[in-house]
C-alpha positions as CSV (number, residue, x, y, z in Angstrom):
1,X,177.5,16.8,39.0
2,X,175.2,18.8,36.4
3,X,175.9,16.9,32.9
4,X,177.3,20.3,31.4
5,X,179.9,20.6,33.5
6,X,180.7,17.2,33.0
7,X,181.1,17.4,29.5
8,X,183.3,20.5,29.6
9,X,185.6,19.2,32.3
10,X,186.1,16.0,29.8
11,X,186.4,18.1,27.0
12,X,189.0,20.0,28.9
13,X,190.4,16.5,29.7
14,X,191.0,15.6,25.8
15,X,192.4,18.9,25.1
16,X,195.3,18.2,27.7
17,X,195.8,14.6,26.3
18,X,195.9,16.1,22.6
19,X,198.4,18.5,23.8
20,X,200.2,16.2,25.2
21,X,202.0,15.9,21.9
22,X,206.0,17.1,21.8
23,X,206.7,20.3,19.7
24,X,207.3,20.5,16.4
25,X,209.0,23.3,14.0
26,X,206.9,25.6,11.5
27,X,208.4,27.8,9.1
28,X,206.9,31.4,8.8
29,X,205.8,31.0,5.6
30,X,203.5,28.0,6.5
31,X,202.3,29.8,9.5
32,X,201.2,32.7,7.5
33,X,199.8,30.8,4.7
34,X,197.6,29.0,7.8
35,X,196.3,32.1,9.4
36,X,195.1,33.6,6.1
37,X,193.7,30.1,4.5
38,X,190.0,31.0,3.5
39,X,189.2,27.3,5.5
40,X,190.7,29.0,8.4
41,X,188.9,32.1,7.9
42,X,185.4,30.3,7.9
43,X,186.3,28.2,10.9
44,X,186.9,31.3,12.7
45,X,183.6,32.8,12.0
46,X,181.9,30.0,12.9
47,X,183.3,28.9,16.3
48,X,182.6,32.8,16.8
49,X,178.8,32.7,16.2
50,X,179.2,29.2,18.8
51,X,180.9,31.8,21.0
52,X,177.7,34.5,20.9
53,X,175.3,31.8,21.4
54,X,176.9,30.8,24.8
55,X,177.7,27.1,22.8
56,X,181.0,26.7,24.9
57,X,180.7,22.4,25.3
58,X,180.3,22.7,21.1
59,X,182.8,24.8,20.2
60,X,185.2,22.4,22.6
61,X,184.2,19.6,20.8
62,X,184.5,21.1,17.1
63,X,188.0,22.3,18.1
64,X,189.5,19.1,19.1
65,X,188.2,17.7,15.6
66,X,190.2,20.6,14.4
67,X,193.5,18.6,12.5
68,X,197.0,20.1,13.8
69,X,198.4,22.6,13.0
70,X,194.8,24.1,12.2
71,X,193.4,24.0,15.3
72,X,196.1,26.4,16.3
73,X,195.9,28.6,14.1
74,X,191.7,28.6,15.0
75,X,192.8,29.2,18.4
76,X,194.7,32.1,17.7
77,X,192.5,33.7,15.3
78,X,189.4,33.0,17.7
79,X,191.1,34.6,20.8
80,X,192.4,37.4,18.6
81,X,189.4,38.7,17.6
82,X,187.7,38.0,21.0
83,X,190.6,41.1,22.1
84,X,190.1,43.0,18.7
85,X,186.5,43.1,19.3
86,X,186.1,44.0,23.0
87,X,183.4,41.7,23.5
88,X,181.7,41.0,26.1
89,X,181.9,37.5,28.2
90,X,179.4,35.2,29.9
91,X,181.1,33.1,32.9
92,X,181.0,30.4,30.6
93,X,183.1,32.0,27.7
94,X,185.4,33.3,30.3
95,X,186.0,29.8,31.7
96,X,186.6,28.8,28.1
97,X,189.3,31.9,27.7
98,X,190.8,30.7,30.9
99,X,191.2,27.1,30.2
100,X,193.6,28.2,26.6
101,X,195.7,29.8,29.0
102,X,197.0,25.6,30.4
103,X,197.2,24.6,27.0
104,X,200.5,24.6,25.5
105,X,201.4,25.2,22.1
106,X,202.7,22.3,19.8
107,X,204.0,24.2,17.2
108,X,206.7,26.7,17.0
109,X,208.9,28.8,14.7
110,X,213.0,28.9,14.9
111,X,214.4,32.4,15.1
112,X,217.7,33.2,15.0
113,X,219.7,36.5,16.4
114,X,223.3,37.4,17.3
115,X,224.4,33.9,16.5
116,X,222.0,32.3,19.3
117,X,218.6,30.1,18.0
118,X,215.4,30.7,20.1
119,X,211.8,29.6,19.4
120,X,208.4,31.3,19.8
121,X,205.2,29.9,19.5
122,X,203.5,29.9,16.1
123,X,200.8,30.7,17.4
124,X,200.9,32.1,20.5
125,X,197.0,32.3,22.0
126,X,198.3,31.6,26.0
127,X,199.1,35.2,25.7
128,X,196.4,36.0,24.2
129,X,194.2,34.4,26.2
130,X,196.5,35.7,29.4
131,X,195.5,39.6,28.0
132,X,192.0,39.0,28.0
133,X,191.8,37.6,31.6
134,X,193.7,40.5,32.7
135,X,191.8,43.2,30.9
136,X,188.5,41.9,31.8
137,X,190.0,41.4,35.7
138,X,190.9,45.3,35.5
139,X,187.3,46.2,34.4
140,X,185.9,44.3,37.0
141,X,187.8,46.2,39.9
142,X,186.7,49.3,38.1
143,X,182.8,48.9,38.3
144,X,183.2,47.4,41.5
145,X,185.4,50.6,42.6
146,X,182.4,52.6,40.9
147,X,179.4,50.6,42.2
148,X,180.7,50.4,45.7
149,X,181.8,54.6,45.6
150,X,178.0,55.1,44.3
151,X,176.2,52.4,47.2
152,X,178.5,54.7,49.8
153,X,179.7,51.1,50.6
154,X,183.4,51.8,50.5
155,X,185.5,52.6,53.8
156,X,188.6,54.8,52.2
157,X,191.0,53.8,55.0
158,X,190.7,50.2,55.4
159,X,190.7,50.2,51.1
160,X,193.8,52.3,50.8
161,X,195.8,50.7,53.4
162,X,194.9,47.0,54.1
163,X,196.8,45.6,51.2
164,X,200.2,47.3,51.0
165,X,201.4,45.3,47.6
166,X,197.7,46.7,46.0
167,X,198.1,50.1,47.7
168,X,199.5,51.9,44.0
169,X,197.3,50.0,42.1
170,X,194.0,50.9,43.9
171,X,195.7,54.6,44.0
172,X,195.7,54.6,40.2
173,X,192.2,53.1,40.2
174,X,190.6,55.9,42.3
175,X,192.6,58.5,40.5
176,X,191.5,57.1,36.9
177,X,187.7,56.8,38.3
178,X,187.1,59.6,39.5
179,X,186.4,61.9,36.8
180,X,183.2,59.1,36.4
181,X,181.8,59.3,39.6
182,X,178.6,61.2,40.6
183,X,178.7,64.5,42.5
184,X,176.9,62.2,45.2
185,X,179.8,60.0,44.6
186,X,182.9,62.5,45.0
187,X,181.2,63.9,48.2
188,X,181.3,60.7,49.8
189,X,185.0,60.5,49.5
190,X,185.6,64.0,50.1
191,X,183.6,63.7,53.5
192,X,185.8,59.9,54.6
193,X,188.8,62.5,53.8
194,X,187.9,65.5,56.0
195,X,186.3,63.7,58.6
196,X,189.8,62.0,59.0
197,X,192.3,63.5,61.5
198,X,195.0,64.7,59.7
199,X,197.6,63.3,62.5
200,X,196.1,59.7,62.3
201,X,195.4,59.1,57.9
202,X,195.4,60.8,55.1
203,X,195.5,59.5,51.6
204,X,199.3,59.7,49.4
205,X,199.9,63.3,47.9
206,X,198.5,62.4,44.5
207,X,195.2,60.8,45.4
208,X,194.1,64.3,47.4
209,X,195.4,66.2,44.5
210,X,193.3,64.0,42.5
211,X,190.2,64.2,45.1
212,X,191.0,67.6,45.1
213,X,190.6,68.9,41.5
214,X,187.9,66.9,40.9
215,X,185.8,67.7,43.8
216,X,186.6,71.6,43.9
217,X,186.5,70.9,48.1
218,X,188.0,73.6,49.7
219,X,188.3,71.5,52.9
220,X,190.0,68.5,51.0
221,X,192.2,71.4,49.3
222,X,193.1,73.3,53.0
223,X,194.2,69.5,54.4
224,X,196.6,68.8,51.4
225,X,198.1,72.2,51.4
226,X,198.5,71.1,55.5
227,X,200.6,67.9,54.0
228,X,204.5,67.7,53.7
229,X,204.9,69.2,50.0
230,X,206.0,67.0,47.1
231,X,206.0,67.1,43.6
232,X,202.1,66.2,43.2
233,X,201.0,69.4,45.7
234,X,203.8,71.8,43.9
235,X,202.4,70.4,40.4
236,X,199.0,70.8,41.9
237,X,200.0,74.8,42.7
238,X,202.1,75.3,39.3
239,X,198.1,74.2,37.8
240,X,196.9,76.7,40.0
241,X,198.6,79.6,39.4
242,X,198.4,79.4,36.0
243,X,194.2,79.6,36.2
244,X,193.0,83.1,37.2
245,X,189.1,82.5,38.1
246,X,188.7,83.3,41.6
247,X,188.7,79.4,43.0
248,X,191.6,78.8,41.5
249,X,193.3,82.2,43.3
250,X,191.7,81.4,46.7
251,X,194.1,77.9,46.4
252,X,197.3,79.9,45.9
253,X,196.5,82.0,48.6
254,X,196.1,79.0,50.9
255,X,198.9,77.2,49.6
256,X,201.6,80.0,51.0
257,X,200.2,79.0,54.3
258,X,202.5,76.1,53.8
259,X,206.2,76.8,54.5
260,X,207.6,74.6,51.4
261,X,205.1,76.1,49.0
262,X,205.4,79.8,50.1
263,X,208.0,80.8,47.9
264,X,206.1,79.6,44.3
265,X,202.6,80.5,45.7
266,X,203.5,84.6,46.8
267,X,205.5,84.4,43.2
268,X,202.9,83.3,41.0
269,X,200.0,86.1,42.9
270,X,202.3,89.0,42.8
271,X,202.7,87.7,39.0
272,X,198.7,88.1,38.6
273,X,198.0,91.0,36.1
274,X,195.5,92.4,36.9
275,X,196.0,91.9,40.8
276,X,193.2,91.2,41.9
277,X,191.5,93.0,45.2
278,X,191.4,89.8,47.6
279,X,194.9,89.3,46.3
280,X,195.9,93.1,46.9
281,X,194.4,92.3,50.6
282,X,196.3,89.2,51.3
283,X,199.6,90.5,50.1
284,X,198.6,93.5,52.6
285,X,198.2,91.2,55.3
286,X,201.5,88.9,54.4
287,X,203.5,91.9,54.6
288,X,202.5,92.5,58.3
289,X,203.2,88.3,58.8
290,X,206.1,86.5,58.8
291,X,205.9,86.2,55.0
292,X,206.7,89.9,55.3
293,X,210.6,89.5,54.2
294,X,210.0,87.2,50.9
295,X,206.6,89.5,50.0
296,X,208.5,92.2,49.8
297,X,211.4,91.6,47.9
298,X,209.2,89.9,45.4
299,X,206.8,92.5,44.7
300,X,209.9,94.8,44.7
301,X,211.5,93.0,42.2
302,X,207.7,92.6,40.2
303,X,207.9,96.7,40.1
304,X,205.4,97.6,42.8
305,X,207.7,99.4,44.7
306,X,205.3,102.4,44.4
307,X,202.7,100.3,45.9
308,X,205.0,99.6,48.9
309,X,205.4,103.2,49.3
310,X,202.0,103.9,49.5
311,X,201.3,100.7,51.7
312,X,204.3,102.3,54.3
313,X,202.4,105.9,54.5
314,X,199.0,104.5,54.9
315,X,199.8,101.3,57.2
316,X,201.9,101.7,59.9
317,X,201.6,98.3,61.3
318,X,203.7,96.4,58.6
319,X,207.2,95.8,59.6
320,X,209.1,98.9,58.4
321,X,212.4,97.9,58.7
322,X,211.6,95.0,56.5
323,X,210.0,96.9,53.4
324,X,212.8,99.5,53.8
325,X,215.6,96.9,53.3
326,X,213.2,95.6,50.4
327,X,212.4,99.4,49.0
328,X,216.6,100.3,48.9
């Protein structure tokens, strides 16, 4: 066994045995006066510097020379400002964040509320310590998300559905990443996506939004507009419609293709001002459709009756009993 990791697994050792101790009650007031004690203070600073120069076996050993309750307060402080900082951690101080997690507080302060008495650690660095393991896990997953995505090393399918308890959280990963991810990057996700077959997979509602908007694919776009509508696709649409560049139009268009979206997607064209010519065109051709009934009565009730009048003389293919019911 190397004689490092000897040393720290005794180290570890002691700390259990000094820990070992039962608890004991602090007042607040001689908690505070701890934490803010300028022999405190300089301890902290110290066992920091320890920390940047990668001395973990050192700073173990200083700590348990530490008197109680100092060496909690330390403890506290040190992990504190290893969150306030952001810094980042070699295997070795992450070990060392790890191993405050088993230790258990000695010391604890007496609170009472609604006539029942409860105590809290005085200085709670477990939690601490269990924050930092947790936010450096999550930044893991996200550069291994990102480096995978950018390698073209990362099967959407198997990804999205092997795990079903990590389904939403790699869900919210993708969605949160991919506003970082290359053009190369996007494409390759886009492609796992159309490539699919719609009857087989698909990703949930809000990951192709998400792949969607950020990509600008009109193919990922056409298959989630082909997907039972929920509230992401109708969000997706109300974002939509409210943009008036002519990607952005082309989408509502293609969205009244599906049944449940119809309604909110022929509203918010015949609401465009100035209508555009492609618009004009489609409405033309949804008149003649089975979208005929609802396309009427909606640009009826817009004010472009006129316009359906002229449509009626020039076109006699729409469906003129429908547009005369509309035009009454």
């Amino acid at each position: 066994m190397p004689q490092g990791t000897w040393v720290s697994q005794l180290l570890l050792c002691c700390c259990f045995i000094c820990f070992s101790v039962a608890a004991q009650s602090l007042d607040a007031q001689s908690r505070n006066q701890l934490l803010q004690a300028p022999t405190v203070q300089h301890q902290v600073e110290v066992f920091k510097q320890l920390i940047a120069d990668d001395q973990i076996d050192s700073l173990n050993f200083a700590l348990q020379r530490l008197a109680l309750p100092q060496q909690e307060a330390v403890r506290f402080l040190l992990l504190r400002a290893l969150e306030q900082e952001k810094t980042i951690f070699s295997a070795q101080v992450e070990r060392f964040i790890e191993q405050q997690r088993l230790i258990s507080p000695v010391y604890y302060l007496t609170n009472q509320s609604e006539g029942f008495e409860f105590s809290t650690p005085a200085f709670d660095y477990p939690s601490v310590a269990n924050r930092l393991v947790k936010t450096w896990q999550q930044e893991k997953s996200v550069l291994d998300f990102v480096l995978k995505v950018e390698q073209h090393d990362l099967p959407l399918q198997p990804w999205l559905s092997k795990n079903k308890r990590q389904l939403h959280a790699r869900e919210s990963l993708l969605i949160q990443e991919l506003g970082s991810l290359s053009e190369s990057g996007l494409d390759y996700l886009a492609k796992q996506v159309i490539d699919a077959s719609i009857r087989s997979w698909l990703p949930s509602t809000r990951v192709m939004v998400a792949l969607a908007r950020t990509s600008q694919n009109q193919d990922v776009y056409r298959l989630l507009w082909l997907m039972k509508s929920d509230v992401h696709s109708v969000a997706e649409l109300t974002r939509l419609s409210g943009l008036t560049d002519d990607f952005s139009v082309q989408q509502v268009m293609a969205a009244s293709k599906n049944p449940s979206l119809r309604a909110q997607a022929i509203e918010a064209l015949v609401l465009l001002n100035p209508m555009p010519e492609p618009v004009k065109t489609y409405l033309v051709q949804a008149l003649s459709q089975e979208k005929a009934p609802y396309a009427a009565q909606v640009l009826v009730n817009a004010g472009y009756g006129n316009w359906l009048n002229e449509l009626l003389k020039a076109n006699r293919q729409m469906k003129l009993r429908v547009l005369s019911q509309a035009l009454r």
